[in-house]
C-alpha positions as CSV (number, residue, x, y, z in Angstrom):
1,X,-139.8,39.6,6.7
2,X,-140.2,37.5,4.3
3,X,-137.0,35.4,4.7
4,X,-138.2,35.0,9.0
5,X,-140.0,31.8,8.9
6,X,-136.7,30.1,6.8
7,X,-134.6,32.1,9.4
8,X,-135.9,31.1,12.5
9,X,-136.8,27.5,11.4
10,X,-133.0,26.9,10.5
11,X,-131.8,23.7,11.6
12,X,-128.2,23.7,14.0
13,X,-125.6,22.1,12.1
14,X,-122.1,21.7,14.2
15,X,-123.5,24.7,16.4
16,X,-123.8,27.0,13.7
17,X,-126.9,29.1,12.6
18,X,-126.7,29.7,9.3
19,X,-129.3,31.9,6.7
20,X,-129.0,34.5,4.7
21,X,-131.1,37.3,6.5
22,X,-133.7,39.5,5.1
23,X,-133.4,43.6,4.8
24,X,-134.9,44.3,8.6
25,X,-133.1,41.4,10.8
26,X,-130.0,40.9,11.8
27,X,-127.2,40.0,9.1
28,X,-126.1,36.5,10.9
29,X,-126.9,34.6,14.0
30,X,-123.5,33.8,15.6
31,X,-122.3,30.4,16.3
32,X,-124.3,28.5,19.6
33,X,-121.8,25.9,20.7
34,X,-122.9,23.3,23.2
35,X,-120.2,21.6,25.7
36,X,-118.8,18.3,25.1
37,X,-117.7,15.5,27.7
38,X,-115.7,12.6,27.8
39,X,-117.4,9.2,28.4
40,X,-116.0,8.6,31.8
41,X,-118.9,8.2,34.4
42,X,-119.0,9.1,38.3
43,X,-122.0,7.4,39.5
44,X,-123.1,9.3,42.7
45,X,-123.6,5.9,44.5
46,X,-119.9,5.2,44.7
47,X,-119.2,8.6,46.9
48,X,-122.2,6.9,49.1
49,X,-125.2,8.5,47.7
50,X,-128.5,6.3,49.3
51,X,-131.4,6.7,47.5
52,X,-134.3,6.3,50.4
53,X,-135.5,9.7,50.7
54,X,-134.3,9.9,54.3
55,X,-130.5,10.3,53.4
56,X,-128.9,13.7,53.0
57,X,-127.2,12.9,49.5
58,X,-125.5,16.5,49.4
59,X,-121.9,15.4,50.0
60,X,-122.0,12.6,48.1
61,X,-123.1,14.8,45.2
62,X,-120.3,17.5,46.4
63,X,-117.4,14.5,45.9
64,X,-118.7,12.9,42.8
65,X,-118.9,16.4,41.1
66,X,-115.6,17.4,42.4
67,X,-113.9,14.0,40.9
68,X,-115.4,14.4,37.5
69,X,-114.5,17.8,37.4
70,X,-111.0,17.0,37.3
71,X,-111.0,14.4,34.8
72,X,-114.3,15.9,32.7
73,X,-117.3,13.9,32.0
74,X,-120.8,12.6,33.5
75,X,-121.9,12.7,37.1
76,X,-124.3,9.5,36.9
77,X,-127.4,10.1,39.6
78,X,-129.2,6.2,38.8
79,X,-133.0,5.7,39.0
80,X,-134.2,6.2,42.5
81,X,-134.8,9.1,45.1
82,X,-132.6,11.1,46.2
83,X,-132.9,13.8,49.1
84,X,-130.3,16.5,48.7
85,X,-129.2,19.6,50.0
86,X,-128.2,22.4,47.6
87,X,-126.1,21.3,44.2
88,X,-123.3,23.5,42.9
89,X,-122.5,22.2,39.5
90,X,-118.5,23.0,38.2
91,X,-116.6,22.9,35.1
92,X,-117.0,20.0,32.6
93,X,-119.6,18.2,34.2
94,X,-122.7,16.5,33.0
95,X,-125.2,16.0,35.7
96,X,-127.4,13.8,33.8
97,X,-130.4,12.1,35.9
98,X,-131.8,9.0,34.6
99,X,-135.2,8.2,34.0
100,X,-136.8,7.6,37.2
101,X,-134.3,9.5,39.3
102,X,-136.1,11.8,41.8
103,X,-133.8,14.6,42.9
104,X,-135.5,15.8,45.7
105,X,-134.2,18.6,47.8
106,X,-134.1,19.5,51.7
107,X,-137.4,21.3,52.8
108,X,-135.2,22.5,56.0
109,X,-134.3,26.3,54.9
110,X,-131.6,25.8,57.3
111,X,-129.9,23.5,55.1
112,X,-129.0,26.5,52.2
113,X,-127.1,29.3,53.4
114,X,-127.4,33.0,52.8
115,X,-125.4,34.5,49.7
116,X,-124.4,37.6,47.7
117,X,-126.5,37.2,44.4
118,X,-128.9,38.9,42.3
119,X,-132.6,38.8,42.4
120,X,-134.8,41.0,40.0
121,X,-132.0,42.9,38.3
122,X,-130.1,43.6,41.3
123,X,-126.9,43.1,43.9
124,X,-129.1,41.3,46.4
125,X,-128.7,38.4,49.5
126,X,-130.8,36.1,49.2
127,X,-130.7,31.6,50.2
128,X,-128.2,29.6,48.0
129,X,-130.1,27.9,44.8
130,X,-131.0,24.3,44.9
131,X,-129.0,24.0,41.8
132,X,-125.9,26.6,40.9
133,X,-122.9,27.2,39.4
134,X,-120.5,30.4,39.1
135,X,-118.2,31.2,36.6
136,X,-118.3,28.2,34.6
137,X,-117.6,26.9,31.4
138,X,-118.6,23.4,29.2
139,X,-121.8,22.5,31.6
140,X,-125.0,20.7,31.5
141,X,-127.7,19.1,33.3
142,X,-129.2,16.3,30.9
143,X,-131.3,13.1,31.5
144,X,-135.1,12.2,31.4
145,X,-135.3,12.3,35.6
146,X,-137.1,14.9,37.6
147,X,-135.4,18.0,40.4
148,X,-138.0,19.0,43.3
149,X,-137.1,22.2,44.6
150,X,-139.7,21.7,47.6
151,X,-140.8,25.2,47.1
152,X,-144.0,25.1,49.2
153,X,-141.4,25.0,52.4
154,X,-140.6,28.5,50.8
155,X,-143.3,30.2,49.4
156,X,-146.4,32.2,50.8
157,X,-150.4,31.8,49.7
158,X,-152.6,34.7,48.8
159,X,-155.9,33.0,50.3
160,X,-158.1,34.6,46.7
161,X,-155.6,31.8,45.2
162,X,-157.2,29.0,46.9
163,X,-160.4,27.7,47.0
164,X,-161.7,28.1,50.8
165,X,-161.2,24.2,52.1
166,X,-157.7,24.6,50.5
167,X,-156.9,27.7,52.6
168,X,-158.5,25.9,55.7
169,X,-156.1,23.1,54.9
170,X,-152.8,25.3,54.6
171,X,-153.4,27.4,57.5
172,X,-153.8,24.2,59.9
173,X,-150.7,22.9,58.5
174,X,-148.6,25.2,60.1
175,X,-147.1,28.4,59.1
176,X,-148.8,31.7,60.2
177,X,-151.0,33.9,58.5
178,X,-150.9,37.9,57.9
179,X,-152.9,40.6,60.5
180,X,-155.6,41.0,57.3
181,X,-156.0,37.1,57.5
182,X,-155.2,37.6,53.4
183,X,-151.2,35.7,53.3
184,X,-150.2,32.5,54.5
185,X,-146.6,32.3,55.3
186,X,-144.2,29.0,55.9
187,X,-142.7,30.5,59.1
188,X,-142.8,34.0,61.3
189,X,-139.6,35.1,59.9
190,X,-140.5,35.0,56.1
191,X,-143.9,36.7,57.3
192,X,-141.1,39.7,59.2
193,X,-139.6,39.4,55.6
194,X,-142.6,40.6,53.6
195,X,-143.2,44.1,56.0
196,X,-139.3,44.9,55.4
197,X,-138.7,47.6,52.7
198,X,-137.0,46.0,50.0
199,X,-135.9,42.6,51.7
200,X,-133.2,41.0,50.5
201,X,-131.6,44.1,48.6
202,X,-128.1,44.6,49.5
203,X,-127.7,48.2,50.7
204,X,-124.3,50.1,51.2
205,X,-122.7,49.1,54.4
206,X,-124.4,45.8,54.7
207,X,-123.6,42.2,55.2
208,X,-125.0,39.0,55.0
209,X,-125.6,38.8,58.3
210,X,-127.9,41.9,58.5
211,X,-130.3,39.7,56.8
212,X,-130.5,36.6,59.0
213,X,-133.8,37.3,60.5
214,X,-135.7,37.6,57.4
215,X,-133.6,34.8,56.2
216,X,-136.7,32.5,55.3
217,X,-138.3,35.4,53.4
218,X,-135.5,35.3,51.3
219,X,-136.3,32.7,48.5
220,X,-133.8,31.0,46.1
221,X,-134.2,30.8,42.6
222,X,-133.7,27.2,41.4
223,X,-131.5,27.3,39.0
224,X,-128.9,29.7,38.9
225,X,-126.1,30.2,36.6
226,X,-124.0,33.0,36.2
227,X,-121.0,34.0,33.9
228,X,-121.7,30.7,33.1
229,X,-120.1,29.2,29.0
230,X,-121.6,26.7,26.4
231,X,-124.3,25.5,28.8
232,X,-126.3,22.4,27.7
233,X,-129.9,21.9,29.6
234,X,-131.6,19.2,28.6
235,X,-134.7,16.7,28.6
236,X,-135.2,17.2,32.7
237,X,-138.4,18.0,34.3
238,X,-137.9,21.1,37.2
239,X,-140.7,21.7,39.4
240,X,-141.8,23.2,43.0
241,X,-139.7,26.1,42.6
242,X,-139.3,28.5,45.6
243,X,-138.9,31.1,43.2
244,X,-137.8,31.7,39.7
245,X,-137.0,28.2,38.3
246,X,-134.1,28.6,35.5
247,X,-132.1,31.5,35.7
248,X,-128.9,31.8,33.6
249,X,-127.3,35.3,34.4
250,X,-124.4,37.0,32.2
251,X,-124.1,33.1,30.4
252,X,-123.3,32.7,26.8
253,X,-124.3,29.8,24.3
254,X,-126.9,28.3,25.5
255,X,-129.0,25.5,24.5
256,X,-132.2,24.5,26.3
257,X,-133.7,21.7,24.6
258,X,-136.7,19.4,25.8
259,X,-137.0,20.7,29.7
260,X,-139.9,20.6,31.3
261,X,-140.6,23.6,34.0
262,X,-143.3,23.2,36.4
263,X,-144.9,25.2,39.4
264,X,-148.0,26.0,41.0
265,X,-150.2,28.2,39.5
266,X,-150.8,30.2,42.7
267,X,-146.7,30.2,43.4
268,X,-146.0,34.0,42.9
269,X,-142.7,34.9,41.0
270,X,-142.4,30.9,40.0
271,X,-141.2,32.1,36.3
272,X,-140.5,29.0,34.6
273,X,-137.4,30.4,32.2
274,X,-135.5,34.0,32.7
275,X,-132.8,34.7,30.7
276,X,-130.8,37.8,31.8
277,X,-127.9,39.3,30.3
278,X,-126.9,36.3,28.0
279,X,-125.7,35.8,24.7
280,X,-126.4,33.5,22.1
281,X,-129.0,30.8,22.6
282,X,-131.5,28.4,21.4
283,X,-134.6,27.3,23.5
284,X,-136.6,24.5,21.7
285,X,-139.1,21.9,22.3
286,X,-139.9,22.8,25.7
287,X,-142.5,22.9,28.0
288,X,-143.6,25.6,31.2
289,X,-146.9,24.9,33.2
290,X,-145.5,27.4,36.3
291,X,-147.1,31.0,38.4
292,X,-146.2,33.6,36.7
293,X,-143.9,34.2,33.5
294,X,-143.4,31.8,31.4
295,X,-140.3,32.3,28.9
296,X,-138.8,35.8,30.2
297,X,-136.4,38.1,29.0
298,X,-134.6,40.0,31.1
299,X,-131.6,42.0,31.7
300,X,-131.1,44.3,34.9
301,X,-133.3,46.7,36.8
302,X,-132.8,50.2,36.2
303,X,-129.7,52.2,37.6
304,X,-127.8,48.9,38.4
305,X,-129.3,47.3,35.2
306,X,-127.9,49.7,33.1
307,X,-124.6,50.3,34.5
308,X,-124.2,46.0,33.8
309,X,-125.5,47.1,30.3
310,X,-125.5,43.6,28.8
311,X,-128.8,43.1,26.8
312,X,-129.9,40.0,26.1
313,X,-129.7,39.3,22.4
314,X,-128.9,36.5,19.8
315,X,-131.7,33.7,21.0
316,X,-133.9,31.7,19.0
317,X,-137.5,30.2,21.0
318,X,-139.6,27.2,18.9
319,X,-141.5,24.3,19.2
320,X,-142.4,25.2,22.7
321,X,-145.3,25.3,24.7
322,X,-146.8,27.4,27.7
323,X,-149.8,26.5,29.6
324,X,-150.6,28.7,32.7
325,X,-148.0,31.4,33.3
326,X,-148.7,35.4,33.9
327,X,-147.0,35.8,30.2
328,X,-146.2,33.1,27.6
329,X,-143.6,35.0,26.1
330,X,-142.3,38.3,27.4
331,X,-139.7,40.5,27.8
332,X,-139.4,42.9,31.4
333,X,-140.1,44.8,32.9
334,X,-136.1,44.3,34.6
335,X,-134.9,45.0,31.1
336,X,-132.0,48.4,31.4
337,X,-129.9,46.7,30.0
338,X,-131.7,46.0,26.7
339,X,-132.8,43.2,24.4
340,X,-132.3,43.0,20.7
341,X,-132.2,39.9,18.0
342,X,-134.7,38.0,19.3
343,X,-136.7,34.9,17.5
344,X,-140.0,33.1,18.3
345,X,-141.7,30.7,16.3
346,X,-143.9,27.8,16.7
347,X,-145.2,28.2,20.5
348,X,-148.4,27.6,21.8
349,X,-149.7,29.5,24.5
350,X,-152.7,27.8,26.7
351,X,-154.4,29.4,29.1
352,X,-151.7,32.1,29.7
353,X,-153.2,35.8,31.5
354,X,-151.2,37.6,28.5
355,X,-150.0,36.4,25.1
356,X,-147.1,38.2,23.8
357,X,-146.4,40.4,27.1
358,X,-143.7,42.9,26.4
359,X,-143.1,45.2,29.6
360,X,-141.0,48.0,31.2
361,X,-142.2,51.2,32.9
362,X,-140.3,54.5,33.4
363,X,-137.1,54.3,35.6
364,X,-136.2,51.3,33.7
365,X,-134.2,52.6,30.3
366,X,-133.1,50.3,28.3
367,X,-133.6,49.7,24.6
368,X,-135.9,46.5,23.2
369,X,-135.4,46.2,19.6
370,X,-135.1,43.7,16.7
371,X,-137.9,41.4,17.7
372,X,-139.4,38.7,15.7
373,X,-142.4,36.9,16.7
374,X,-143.8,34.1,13.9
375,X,-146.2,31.5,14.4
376,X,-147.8,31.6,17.6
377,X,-151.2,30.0,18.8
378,X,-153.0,30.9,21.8
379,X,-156.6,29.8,23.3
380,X,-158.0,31.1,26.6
381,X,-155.9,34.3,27.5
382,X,-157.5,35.9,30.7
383,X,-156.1,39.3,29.9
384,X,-154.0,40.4,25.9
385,X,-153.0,38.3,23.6
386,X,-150.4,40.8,22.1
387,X,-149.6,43.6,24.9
388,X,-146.9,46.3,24.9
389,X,-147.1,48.0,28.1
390,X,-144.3,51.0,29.1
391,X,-146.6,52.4,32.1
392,X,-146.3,48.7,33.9
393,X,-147.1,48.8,37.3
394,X,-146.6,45.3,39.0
395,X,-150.2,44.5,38.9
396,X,-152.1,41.4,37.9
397,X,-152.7,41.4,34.3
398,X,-155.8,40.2,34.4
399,X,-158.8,42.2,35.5
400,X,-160.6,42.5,38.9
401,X,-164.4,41.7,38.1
402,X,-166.5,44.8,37.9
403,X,-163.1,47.0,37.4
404,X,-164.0,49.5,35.1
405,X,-161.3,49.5,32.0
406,X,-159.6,52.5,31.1
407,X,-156.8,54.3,29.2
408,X,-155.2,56.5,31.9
409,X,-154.0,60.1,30.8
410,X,-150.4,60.4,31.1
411,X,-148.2,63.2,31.2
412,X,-144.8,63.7,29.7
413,X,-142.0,63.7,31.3
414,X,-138.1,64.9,30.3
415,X,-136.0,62.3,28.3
416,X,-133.6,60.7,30.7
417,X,-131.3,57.6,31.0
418,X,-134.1,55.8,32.7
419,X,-136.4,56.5,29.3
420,X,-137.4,52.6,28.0
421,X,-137.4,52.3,24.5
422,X,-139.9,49.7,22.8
423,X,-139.1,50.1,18.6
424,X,-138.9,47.2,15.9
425,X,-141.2,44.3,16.8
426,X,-142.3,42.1,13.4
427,X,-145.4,39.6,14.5
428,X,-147.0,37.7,12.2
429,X,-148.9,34.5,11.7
430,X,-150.7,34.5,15.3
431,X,-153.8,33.2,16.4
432,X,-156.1,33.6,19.4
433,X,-159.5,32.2,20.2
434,X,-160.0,33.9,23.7
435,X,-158.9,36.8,25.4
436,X,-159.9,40.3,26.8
437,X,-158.2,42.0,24.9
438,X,-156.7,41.6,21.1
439,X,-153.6,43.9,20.9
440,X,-153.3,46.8,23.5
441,X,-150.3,49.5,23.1
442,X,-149.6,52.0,25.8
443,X,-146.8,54.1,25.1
444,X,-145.0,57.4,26.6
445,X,-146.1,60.7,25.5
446,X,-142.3,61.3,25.8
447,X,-141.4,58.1,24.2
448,X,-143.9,56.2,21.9
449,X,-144.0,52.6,21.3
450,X,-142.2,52.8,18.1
451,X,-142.8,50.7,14.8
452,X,-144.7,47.8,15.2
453,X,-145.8,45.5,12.4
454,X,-148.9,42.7,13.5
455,X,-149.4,41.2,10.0
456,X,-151.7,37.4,9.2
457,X,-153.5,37.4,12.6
458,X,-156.6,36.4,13.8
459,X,-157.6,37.7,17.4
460,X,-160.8,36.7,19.2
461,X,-161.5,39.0,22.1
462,X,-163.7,40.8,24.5
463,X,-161.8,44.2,23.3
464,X,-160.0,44.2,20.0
465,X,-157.2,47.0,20.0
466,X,-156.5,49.6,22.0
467,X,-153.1,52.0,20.8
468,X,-152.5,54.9,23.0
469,X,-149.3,57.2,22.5
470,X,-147.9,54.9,19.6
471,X,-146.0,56.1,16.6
472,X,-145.2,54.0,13.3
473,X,-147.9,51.0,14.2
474,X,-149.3,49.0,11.0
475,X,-151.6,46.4,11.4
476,X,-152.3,44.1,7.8
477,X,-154.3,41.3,7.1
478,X,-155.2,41.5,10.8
479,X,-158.9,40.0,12.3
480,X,-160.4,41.6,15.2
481,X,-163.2,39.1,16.4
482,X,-164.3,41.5,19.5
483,X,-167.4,41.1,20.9
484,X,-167.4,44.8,22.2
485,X,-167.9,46.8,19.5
486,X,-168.4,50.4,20.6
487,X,-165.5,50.8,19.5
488,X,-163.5,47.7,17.2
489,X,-160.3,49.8,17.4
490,X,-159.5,52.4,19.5
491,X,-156.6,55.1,19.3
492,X,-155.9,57.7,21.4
493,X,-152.6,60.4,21.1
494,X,-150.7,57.8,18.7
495,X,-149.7,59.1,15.1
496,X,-148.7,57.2,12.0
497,X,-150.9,54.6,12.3
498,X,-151.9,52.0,9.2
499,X,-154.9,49.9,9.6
500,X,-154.6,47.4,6.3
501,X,-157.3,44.9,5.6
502,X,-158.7,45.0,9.4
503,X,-161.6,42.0,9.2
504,X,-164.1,42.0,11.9
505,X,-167.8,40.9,13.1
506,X,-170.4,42.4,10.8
507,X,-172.7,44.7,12.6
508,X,-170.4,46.3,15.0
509,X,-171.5,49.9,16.2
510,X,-168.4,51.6,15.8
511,X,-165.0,50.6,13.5
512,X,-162.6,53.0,14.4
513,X,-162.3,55.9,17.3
514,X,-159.7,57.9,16.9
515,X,-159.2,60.9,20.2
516,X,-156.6,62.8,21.9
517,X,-155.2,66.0,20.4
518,X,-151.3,64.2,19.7
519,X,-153.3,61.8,16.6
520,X,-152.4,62.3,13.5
521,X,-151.6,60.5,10.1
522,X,-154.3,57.6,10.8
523,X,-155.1,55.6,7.9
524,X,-157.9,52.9,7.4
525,X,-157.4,51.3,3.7
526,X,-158.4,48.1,2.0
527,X,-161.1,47.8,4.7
528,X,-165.0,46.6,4.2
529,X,-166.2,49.9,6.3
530,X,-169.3,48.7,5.2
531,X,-170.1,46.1,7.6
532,X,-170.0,48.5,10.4
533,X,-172.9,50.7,11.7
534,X,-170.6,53.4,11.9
535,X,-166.9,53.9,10.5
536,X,-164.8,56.6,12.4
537,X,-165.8,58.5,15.1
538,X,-163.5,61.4,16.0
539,X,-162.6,62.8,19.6
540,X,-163.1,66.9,20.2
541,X,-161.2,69.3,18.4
542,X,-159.2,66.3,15.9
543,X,-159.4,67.3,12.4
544,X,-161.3,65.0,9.9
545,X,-158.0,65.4,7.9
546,X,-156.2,62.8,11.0
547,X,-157.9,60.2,9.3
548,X,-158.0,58.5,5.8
549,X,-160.4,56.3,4.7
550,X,-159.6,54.2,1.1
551,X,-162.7,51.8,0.7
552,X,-162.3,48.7,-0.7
């Protein structure tokens, strides 16, 4: 570890990564190779694009993409705004918008077509993508202009999302609301949509056109790429998604640099960056402000998810910034197919319901590994800053008011293909001021969250950490600032656990509690157990031998 801040901080030079690793990462990054153009230019205008907001522009862009295609270069889209159907992008294009181009596209649904994609990790139908492109190779999308995806023609409102004049507002706008008065929806159809049982997934048998009257229901994502190489996204703002807003699928070598993602904060699945299945990446300098996840890591959902079994791997994420989003960085729960070689440094997390949010529940399978997390600021997390979660359940993160917290009791179950596996996370350097929680593990009793290092952190929190059914977990030089103190740190059926130079409010009732009958091998060392009222409490029938104390 520590070679990982030189590692992750290395510089691109001619699309090559190059360090010399440390024992416990990776031994090289492979090459990230962006596209290249030629200089020839096919302004949009000349294949009579009209920029007054009332024009469709959608064949205009069709013809000007298709000509530079053939030659290679940039498709020019000039200051100005620019209504649009949907935009399939092709080979050797650069779709670069100018500052103070507004690419605004149709709120008519009936102007994108059902397709054959995949939505949440599997074979699905769902409306084509604003922006998209198949099977591609030397792409990008580059300029300082903005793409609307007019997502609130698409998306339902959970009323607790909006204040009560905004509800009042919504519902006279149109649309119709939900028997239980709870879910505003744009039209009847997508409302028919949400009471289907798994709308949108494509079932043996079934076509496209068993899904035309939930059609509304069935939101794009807003940028889609798939099988997609040496992919260049750059400097664009992307906002009003109808669903997730960048979604590269199976792609390889990519760069995202300076792209700004933005969404509602009450526009559910409105993930501002999900990268599934791909290869080889940077992310940099960018910035998310969207309704639920902010930079995502995925890679199939269970059976279908690990038959693909293509992991996302090879991707360093800096200098970028998350304000609200469900996660600032996470990784899940649609994960089967794995995720390994993973590196973030240098983010800032604002406002965010979790921190570090890694996910995945049983069912799922896959294996998360080699994950290195160094330099990360947060301020004003509703729920964890650091969570690892393999019993997630598709709830809100964040607590109900007056919900009672509480570690569930699991029980094991047999080993199978659909077993997740969490093992090899390094975090350091992390700070929060602000959140529920500090660090909460919750593991298997069949399959641990497995070695875990939290090292230089400083966590101010309602709770400070909560470990059930870990194995290998070693926190040093870590401060728990928790204002609940009954107790600081709280394990439960985990084993092999180091607590190394914990810091924490002087005074607190309780420092450690250590229950369930599966603990074992805790140690508390190079600790000031001093400044509690109390050191280690033990649950029934554990052994004082489960713990070891070293004072200071």
């Amino acid at each position: 570890m520590k070679q990982l801040t030189a590692c992750v901080l290395a510089l691109f030079t001619g699309g090559l990564l190059a360090f010399r690793p440390a024992a416990d990462t990776p031994p090289t990054l492979p090459k990230v190779v962006e596209p290249t153009f030629s200089r020839d230019t096919f302004n949009i205008t000349k294949y009579g694009a009209v920029a007054d907001g009332q024009t469709l522009n959608t064949e205009a862009f069709r013809k000007a993409i298709d000509a530079c295609s053939q030659k290679g270069g940039v498709v020019l889209v000039p200051r100005g705004l620019w209504l649009t159907g949907p935009i399939q992008l092709k080979s050797n294009v650069n779709l670069h918008v100018q500052r103070g181009a507004l690419v605004q596209f149709s709120s008519k649904l009936s102007d994108f077509q059902l397709i054959k994609t995949n939505w949440e990790g599997v074979d699905a139908v769902r409306n084509q993508s604003p922006l998209s492109g198949s099977d591609l190779e030397n792409i990008a999308i580059t300029g300082e202009g903005v793409f609307d995806g007019a997502g609130d023609a698409w998306r339902m409102v959970k009323k607790e999302k909006l204040a009560e004049g905004q509800w009042q507002k919504l519902v006279k706008s149109g649309g119709v609301v939900d028997a239980k008065g709870t879910t505003w929806y744009p039209t009847a159809q997508s409302l028919k949509g949400s009471t289907t049982t798994k709308p949108g997934v494509l079932q043996p048998g079934k076509d496209i056109a068993d899904y035309a009257d939930i059609k509304d229901f069935l939101r794009p994502n807003m940028l889609s790429l798939q099988r997609c190489k040496k992919v260049l996204l750059e400097g664009f703002t992307i906002q009003n998604s109808p669903a997730w807003t960048i979604h590269p699928l199976l792609c390889e070598n990519i760069t995202l640099r300076g792209v700004t993602a933005r969404n509602p904060w009450y526009g559910q699945n409105t993930d501002a960056l999900d990268l599934e299945s791909c290869k080889n990446g940077i992310v940099e300098n960018c910035t998310f402000d969207v309704g639920d996840d902010g930079i995502c890591i995925k890679s199939g959902r269970d059976e279908q998810g690990r038959k693909r079994g293509v992991p996302t791997e090879n991707f360093i994420i800096r200098d970028t910034k998350v304000y609200h989003a469900h996660g600032g960085f996470v990784i899940g729960s649609e994960m089967s197919g794995g995720a390994r070689n993973l590196y973030v440094t240098n983010c800032t997390f604002i406002g965010t319901d979790v921190g570090l949010r890694f996910k995945t529940t049983r069912g799922r399978g896959g294996v998360v590994e080699n994950i290195f997390v160094d330099g990360v600021q947060m301020t004003d997390i509703a729920g964890e800053a650091i969570l690892f979660d393999m019993y997630y359940a598709a709830k809100d993160p964040v607590q109900v008011t007056g919900e009672a917290f509480a570690i569930p009791e699991i029980k094991a179950e047999p080993l199978n293909d659909g077993t997740p596996v969490f093992r090899n996370f390094r975090i350091k350097n992390v700070t929060c001021k602000g959140a529920a929680t500090g660090i909460l593990v919750r593991g298997l009793p069949e399959m641990n969250v497995q070695d875990i290092e939290i090292e230089n952190v400083v966590l101010e929190s309602k709770k400070g950490l909560v470990c059930q059914e870990g194995n290998g977990i070693r926190l040093k030089n870590v401060s728990l600032y928790s204002t609940e103190t009954k107790p600081v740190m709280e394990v439960q059926n985990s084993q092999n656990i180091t607590l190394d130079n914990i810091k924490y409010a002087s005074g607190a009732d309780l420092l450690l509690r250590v229950t369930g009958d599966r603990s074992k091998a805790v140690k508390l060392v190079n600790t000031n157990t001093k400044a509690a009222k109390k050191d280690v409490e033990l649950g029934q029938k554990l052994s004082k031998k489960v713990v070891t104390v070293s004072q200071l």
